[in-house]
PyMOL commands that place a pseudoatom at each C-alpha (Angstrom):
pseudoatom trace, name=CA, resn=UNK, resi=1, chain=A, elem=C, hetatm=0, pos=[0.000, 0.000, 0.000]
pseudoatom trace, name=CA, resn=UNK, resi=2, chain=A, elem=C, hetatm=0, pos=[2.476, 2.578, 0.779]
pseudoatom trace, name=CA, resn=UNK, resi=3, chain=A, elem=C, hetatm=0, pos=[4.495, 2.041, -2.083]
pseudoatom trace, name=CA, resn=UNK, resi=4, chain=A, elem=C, hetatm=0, pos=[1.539, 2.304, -4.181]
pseudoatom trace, name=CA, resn=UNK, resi=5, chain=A, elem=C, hetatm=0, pos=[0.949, 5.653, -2.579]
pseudoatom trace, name=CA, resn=UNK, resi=6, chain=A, elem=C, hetatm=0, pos=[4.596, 7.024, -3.165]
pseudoatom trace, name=CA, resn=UNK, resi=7, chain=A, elem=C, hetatm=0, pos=[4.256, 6.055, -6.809]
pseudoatom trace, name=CA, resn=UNK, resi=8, chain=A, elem=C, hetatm=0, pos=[0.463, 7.724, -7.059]
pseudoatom trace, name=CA, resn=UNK, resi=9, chain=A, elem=C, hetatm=0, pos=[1.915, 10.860, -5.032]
pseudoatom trace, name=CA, resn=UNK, resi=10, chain=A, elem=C, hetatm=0, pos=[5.268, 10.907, -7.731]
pseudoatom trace, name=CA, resn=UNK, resi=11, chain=A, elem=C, hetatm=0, pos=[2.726, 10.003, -10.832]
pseudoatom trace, name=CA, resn=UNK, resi=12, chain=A, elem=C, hetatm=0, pos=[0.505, 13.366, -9.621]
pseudoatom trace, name=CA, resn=UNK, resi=13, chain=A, elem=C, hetatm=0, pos=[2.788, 15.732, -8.867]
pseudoatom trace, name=CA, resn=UNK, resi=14, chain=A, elem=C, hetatm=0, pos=[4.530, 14.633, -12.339]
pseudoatom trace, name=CA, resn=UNK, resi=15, chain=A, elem=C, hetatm=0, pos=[1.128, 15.489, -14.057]
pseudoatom trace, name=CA, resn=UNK, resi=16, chain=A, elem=C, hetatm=0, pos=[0.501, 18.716, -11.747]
pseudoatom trace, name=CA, resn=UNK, resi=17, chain=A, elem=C, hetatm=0, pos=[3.642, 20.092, -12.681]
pseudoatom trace, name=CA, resn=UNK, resi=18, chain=A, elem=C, hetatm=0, pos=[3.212, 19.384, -16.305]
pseudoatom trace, name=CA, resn=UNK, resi=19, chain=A, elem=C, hetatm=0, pos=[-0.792, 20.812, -16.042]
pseudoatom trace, name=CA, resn=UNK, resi=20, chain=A, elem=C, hetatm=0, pos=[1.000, 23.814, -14.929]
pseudoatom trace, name=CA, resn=UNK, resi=21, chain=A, elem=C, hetatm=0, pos=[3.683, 24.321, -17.606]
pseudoatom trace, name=CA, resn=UNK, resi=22, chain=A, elem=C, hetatm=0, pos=[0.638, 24.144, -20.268]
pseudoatom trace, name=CA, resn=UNK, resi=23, chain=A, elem=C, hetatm=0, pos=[-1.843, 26.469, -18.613]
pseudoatom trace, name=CA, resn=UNK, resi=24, chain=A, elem=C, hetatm=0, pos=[0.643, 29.282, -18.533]
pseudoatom trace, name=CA, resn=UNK, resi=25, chain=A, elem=C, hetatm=0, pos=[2.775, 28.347, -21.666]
pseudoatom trace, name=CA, resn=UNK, resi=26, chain=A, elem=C, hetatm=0, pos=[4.968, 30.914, -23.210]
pseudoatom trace, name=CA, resn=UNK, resi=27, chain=A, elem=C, hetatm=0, pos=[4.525, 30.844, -27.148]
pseudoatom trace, name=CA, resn=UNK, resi=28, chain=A, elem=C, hetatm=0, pos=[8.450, 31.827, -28.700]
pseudoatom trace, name=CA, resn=UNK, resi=29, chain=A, elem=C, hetatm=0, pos=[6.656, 32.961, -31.892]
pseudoatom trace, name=CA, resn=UNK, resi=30, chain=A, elem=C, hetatm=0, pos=[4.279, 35.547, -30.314]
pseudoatom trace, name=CA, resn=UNK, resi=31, chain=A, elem=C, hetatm=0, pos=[5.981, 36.420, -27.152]
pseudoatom trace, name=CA, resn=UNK, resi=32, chain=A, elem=C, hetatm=0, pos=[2.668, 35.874, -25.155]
pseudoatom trace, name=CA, resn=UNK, resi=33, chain=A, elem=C, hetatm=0, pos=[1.450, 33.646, -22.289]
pseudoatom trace, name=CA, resn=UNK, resi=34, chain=A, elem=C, hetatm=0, pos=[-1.251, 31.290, -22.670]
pseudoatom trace, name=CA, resn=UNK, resi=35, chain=A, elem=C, hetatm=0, pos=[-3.037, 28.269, -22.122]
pseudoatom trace, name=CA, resn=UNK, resi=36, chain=A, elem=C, hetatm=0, pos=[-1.664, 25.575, -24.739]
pseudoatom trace, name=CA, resn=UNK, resi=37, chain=A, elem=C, hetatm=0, pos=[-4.060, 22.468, -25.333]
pseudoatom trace, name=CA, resn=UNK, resi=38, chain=A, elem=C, hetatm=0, pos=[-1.909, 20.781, -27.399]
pseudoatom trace, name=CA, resn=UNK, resi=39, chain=A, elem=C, hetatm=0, pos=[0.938, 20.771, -25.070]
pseudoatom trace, name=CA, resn=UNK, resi=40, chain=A, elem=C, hetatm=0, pos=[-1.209, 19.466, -22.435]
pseudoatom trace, name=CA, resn=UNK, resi=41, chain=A, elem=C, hetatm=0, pos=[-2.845, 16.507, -24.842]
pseudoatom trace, name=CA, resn=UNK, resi=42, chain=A, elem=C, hetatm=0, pos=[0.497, 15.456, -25.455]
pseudoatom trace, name=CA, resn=UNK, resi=43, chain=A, elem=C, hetatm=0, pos=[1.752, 15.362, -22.159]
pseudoatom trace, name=CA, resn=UNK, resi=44, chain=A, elem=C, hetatm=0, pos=[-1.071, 14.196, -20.343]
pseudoatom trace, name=CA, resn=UNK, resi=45, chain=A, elem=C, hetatm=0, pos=[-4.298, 13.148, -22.573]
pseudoatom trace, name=CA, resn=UNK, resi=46, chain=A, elem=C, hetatm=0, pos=[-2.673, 9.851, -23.356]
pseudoatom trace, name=CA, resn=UNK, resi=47, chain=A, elem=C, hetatm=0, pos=[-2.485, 8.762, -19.383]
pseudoatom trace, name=CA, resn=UNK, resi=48, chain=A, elem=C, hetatm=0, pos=[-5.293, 9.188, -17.406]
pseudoatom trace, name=CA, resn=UNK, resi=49, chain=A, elem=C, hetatm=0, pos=[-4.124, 7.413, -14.448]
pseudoatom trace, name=CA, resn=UNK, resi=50, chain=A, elem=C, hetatm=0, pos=[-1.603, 10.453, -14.084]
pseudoatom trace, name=CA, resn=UNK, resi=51, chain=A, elem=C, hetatm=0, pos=[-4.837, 12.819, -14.172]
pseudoatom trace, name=CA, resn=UNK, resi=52, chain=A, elem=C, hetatm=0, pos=[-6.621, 10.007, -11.680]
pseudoatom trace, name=CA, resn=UNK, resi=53, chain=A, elem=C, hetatm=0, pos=[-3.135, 10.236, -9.280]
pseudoatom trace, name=CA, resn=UNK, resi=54, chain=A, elem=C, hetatm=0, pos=[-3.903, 13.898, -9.807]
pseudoatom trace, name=CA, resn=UNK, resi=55, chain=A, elem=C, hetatm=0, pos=[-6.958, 13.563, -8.352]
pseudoatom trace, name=CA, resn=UNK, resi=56, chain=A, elem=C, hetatm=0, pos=[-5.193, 11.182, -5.363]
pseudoatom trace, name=CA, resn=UNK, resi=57, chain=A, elem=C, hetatm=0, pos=[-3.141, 13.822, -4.306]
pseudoatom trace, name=CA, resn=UNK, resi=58, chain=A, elem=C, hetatm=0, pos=[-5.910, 16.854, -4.406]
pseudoatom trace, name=CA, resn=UNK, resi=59, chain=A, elem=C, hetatm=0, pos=[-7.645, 13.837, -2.300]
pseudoatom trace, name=CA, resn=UNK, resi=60, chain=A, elem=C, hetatm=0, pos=[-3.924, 14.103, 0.063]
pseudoatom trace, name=CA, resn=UNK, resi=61, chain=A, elem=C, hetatm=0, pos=[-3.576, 17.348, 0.299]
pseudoatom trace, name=CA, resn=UNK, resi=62, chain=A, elem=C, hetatm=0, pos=[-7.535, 17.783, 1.321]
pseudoatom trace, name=CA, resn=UNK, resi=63, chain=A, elem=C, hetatm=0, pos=[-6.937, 15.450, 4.413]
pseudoatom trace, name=CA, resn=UNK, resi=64, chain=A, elem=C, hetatm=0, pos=[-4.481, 17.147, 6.058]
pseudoatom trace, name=CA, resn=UNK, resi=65, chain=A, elem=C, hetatm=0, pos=[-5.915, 20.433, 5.482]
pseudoatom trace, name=CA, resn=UNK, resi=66, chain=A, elem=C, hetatm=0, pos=[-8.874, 19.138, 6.954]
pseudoatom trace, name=CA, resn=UNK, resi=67, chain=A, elem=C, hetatm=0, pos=[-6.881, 17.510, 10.047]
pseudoatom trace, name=CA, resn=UNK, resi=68, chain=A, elem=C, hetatm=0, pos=[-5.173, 21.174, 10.594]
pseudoatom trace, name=CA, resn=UNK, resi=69, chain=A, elem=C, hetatm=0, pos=[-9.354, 22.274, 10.911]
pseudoatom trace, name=CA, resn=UNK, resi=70, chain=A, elem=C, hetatm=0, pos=[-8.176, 23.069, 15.005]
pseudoatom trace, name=CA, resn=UNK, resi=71, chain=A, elem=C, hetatm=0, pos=[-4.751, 24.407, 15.251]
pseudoatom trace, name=CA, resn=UNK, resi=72, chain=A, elem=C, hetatm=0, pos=[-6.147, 27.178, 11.939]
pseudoatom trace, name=CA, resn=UNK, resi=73, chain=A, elem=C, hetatm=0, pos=[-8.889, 28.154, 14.224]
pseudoatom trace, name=CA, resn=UNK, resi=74, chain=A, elem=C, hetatm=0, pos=[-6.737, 29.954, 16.679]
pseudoatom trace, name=CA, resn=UNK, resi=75, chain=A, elem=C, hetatm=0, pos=[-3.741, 30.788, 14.138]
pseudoatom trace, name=CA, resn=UNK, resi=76, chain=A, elem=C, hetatm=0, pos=[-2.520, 34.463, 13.920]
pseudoatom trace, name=CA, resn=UNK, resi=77, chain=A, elem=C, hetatm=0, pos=[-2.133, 35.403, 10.124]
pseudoatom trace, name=CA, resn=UNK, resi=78, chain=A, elem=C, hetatm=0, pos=[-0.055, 38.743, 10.375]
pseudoatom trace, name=CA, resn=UNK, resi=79, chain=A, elem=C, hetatm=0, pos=[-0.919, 40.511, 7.067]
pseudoatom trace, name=CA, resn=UNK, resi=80, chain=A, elem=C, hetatm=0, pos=[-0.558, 43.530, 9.193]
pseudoatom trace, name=CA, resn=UNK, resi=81, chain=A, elem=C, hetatm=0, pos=[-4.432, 44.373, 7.967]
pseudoatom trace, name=CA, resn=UNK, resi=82, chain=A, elem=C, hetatm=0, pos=[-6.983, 43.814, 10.564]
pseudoatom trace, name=CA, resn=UNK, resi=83, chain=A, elem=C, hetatm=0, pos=[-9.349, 43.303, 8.044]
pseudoatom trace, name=CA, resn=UNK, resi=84, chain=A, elem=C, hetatm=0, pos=[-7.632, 41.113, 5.831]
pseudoatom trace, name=CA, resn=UNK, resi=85, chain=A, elem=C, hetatm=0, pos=[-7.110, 39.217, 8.734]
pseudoatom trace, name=CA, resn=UNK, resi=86, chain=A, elem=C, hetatm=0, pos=[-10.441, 38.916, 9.852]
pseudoatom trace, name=CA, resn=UNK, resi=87, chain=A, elem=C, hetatm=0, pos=[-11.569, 37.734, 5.975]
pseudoatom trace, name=CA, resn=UNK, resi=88, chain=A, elem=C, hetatm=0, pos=[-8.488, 35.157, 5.548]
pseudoatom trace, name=CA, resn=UNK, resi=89, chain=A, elem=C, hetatm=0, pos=[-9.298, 33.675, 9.133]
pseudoatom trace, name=CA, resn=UNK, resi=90, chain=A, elem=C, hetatm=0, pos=[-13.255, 33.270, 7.688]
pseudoatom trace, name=CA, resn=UNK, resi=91, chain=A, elem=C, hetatm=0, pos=[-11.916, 31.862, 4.558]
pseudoatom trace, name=CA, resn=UNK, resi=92, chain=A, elem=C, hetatm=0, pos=[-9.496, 29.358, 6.090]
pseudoatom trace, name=CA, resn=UNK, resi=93, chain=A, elem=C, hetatm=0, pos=[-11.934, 28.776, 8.585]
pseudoatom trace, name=CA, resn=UNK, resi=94, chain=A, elem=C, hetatm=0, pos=[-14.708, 28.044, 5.391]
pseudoatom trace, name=CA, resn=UNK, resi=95, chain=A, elem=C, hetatm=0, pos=[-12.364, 25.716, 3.610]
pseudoatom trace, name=CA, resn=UNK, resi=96, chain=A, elem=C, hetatm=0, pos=[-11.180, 23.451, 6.639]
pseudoatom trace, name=CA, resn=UNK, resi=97, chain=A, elem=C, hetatm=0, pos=[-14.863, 23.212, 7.143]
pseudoatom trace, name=CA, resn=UNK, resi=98, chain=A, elem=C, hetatm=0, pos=[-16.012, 22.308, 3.890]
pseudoatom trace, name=CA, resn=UNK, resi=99, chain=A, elem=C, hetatm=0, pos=[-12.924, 19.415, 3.826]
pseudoatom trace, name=CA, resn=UNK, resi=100, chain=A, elem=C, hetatm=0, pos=[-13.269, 18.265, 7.253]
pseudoatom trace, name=CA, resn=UNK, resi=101, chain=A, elem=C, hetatm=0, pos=[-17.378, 17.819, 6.923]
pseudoatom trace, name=CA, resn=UNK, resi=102, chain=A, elem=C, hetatm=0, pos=[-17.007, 15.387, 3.876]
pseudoatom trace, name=CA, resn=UNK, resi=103, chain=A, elem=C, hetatm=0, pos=[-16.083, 11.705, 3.847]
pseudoatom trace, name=CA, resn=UNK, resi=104, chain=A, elem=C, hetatm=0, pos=[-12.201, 11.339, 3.624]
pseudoatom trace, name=CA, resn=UNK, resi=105, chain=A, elem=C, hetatm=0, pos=[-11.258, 9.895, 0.673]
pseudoatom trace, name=CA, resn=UNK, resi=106, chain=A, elem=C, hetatm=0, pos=[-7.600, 9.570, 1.975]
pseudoatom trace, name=CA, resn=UNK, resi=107, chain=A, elem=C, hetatm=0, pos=[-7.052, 7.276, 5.489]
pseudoatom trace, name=CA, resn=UNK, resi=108, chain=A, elem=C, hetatm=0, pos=[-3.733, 7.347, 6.447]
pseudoatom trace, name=CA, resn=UNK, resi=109, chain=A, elem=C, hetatm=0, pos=[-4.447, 5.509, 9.613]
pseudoatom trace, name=CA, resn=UNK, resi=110, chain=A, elem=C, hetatm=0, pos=[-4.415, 2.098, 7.504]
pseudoatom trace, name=CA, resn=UNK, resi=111, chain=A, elem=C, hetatm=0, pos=[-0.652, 2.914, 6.090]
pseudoatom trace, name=CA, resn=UNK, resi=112, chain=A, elem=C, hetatm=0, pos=[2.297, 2.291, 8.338]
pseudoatom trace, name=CA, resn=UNK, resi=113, chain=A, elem=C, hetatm=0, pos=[0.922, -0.396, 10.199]
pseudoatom trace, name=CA, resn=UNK, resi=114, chain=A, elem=C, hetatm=0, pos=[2.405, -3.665, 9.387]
pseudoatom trace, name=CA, resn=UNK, resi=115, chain=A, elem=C, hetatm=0, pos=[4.695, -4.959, 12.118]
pseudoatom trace, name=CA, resn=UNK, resi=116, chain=A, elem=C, hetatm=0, pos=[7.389, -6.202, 9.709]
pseudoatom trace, name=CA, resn=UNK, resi=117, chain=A, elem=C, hetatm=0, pos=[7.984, -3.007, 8.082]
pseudoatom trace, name=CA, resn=UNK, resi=118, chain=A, elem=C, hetatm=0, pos=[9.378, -1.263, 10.381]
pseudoatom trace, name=CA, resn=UNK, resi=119, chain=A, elem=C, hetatm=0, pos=[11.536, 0.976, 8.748]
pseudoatom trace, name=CA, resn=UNK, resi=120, chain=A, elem=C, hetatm=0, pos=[9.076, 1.446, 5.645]
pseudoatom trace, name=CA, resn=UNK, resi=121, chain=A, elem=C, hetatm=0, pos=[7.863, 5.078, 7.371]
pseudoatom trace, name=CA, resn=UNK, resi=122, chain=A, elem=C, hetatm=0, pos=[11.779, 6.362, 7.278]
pseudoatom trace, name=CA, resn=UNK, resi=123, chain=A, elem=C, hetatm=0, pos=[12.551, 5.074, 3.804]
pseudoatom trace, name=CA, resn=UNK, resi=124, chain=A, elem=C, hetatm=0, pos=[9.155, 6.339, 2.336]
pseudoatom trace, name=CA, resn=UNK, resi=125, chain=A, elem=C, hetatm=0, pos=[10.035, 10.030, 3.946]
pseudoatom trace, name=CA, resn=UNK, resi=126, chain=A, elem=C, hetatm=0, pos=[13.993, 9.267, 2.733]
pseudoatom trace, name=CA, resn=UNK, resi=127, chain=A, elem=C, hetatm=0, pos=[12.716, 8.829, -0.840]
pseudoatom trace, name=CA, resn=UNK, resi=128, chain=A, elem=C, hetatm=0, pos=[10.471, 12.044, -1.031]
pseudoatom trace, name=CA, resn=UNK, resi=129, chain=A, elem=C, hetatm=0, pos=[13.857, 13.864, 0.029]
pseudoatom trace, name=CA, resn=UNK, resi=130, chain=A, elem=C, hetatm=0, pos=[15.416, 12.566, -2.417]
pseudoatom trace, name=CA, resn=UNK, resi=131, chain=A, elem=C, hetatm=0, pos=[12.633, 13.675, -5.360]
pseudoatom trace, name=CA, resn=UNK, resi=132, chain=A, elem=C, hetatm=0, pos=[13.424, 17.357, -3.538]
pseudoatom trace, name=CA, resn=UNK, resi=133, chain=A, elem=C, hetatm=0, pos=[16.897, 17.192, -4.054]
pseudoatom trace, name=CA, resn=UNK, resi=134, chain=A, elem=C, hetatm=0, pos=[16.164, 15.801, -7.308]
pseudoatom trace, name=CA, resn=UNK, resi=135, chain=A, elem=C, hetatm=0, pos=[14.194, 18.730, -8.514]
pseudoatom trace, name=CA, resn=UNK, resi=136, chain=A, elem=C, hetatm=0, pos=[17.629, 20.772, -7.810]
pseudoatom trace, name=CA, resn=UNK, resi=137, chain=A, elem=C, hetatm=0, pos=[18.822, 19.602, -10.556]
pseudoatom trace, name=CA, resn=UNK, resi=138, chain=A, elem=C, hetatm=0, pos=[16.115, 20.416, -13.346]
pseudoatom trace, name=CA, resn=UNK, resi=139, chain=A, elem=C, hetatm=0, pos=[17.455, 22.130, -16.071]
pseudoatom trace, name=CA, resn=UNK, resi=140, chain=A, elem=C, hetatm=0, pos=[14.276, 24.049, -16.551]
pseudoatom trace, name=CA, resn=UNK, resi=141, chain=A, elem=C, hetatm=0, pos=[13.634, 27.334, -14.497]
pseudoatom trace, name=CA, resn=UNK, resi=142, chain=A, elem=C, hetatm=0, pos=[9.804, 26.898, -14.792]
pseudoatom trace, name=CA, resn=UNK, resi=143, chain=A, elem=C, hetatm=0, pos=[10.037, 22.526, -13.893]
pseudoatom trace, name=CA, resn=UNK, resi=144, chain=A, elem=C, hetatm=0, pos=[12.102, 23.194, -11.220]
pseudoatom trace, name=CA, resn=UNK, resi=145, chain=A, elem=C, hetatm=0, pos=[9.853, 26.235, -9.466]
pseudoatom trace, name=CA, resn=UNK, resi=146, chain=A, elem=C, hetatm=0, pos=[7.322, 24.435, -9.777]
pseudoatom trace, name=CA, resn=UNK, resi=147, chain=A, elem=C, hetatm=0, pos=[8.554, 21.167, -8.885]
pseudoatom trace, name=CA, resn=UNK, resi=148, chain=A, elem=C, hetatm=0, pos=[10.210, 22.457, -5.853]
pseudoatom trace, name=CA, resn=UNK, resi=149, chain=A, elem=C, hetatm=0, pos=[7.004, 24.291, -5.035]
pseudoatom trace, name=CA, resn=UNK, resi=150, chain=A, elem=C, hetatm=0, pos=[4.644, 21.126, -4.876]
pseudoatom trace, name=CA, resn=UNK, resi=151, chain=A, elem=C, hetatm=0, pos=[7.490, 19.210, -3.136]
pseudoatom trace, name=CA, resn=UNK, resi=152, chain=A, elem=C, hetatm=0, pos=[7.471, 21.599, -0.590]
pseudoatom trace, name=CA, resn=UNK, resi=153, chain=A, elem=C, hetatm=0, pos=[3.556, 21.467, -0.631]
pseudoatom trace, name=CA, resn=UNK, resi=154, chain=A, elem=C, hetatm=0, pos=[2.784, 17.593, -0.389]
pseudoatom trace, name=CA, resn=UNK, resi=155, chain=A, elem=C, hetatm=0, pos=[5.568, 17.226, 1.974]
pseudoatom trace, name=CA, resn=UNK, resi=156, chain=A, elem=C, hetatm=0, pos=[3.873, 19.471, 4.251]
pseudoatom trace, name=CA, resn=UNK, resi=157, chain=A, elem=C, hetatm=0, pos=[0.767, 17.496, 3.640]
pseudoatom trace, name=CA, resn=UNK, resi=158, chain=A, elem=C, hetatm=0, pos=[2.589, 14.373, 4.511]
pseudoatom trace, name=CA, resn=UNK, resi=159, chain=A, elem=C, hetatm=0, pos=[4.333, 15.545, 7.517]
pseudoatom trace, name=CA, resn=UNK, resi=160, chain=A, elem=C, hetatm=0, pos=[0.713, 16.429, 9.092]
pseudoatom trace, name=CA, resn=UNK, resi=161, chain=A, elem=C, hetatm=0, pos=[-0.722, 13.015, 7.809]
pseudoatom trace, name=CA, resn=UNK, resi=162, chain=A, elem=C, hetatm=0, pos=[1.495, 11.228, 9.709]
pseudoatom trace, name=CA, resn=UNK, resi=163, chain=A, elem=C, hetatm=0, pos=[3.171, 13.169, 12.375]
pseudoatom trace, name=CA, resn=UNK, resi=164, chain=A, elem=C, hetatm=0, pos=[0.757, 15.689, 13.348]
pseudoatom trace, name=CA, resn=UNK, resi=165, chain=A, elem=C, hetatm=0, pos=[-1.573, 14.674, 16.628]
pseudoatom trace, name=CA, resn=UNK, resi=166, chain=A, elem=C, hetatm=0, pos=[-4.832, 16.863, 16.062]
pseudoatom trace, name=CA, resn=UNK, resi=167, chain=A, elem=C, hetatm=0, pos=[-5.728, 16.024, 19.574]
pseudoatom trace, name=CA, resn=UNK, resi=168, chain=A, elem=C, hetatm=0, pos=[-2.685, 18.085, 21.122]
for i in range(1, 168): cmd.bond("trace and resi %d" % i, "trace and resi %d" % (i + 1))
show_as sticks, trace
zoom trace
C-alpha cells in the first residue's frame, strides 16, 4: 500500500507540474502567455491514471488540510491588515470546514501499520527527500519552481498526515 501511494503521489505531482507548464505556456513565436491544449494533450491526454493520481493527491492534500481544521482556528495570520485578517481567518476557517465535513477519501491511519515493516515510514520520507533534491537539478527554471514548489507542498501534507496529533 504505501508504495503504491509514493508512486500515485510521484505520478501526480509529475502530471501537476506538467498541467502547470501548459496552462501558462509561453509561445516563442508571439511572445505571449497562454493556455496551450496541445501541449497538455500530449503530455497528459494519453495517461489518465496520471490525471486520476492527480486527483489522489488533491484527495492528500484535502486530508491534512482538513486535520489542521483546530490548530487554523486559533492561528494568527499577520498581514498587518486587521481586516484582511479577519476575511483570511473566515476563509481558512470556510475551507477546513467544507474538507473536514465530507467523507475522507484519503485514510492514512491504515498505512504504516504492518509490524514487519518497520523501517518502511523512514525510507518512504527518505525517498520524497530525495525527489526534492532531485528537482535541484532540473534544467528548466519553470520545472524546477514548480517542482520544488509542490514538493514543498505535499511534503507538508505528509508531515501532518502522519506526524501531526490533532488532539494536542
Amino acid at each position: 500500500l504505501e508504495k503504491r501511494v509514493f508512486h500515485r503521489l510521484i505520478s501526480g505531482m509529475h502530471a501537476s507540474i506538467s498541467t502547470h507548464l501548459c496552462w501558462d505556456y509561453f509561445n516563442q513565436t508571439t511572445g505571449q502567455w497562454h493556455p496551450n491544449l496541445q501541449c497538455f494533450k500530449e503530455r497528459l491526454n494519453a495517461h489518465p491514471e496520471q490525471i486520476s493520481n492527480m486527483y489522489f493527491n488533491y484527495a492528500l492534500v484535502a486530508r491534512a488540510v482538513a486535520k489542521l481544521r483546530k490548530h487554523l482556528e486559533n492561528y494568527t495570520f499577520c498581514t498587518s491588515d486587521p481586516t484582511q485578517d479577519r476575511e483570511t481567518r473566515a476563509k481558512v476557517s470556510q475551507l477546513t470546514k467544507s474538507l473536514a465535513d465530507r467523507p475522507q477519501i484519503f485514510d492514512e491511519n491504515i498505512m504504516f501499520q504492518d509490524p514487519s515493516e518497520r523501517g518502511l515510514k523512514e525510507d518512504f520520507r527518505n525517498r520524497f527527500r530525495n525527489v526534492s533534491r532531485l528537482m535541484d537539478c532540473v534544467g528548466c527554471d519553470k520545472c524546477r519552481l514548480w517542482g520544488k514548489l509542490q514538493v514543498n507542498g505535499y511534503g507538508t501534507a505528509l508531515k501532518v498526515l502522519f506526524e501531526y496529533d490533532e488532539t494536542k
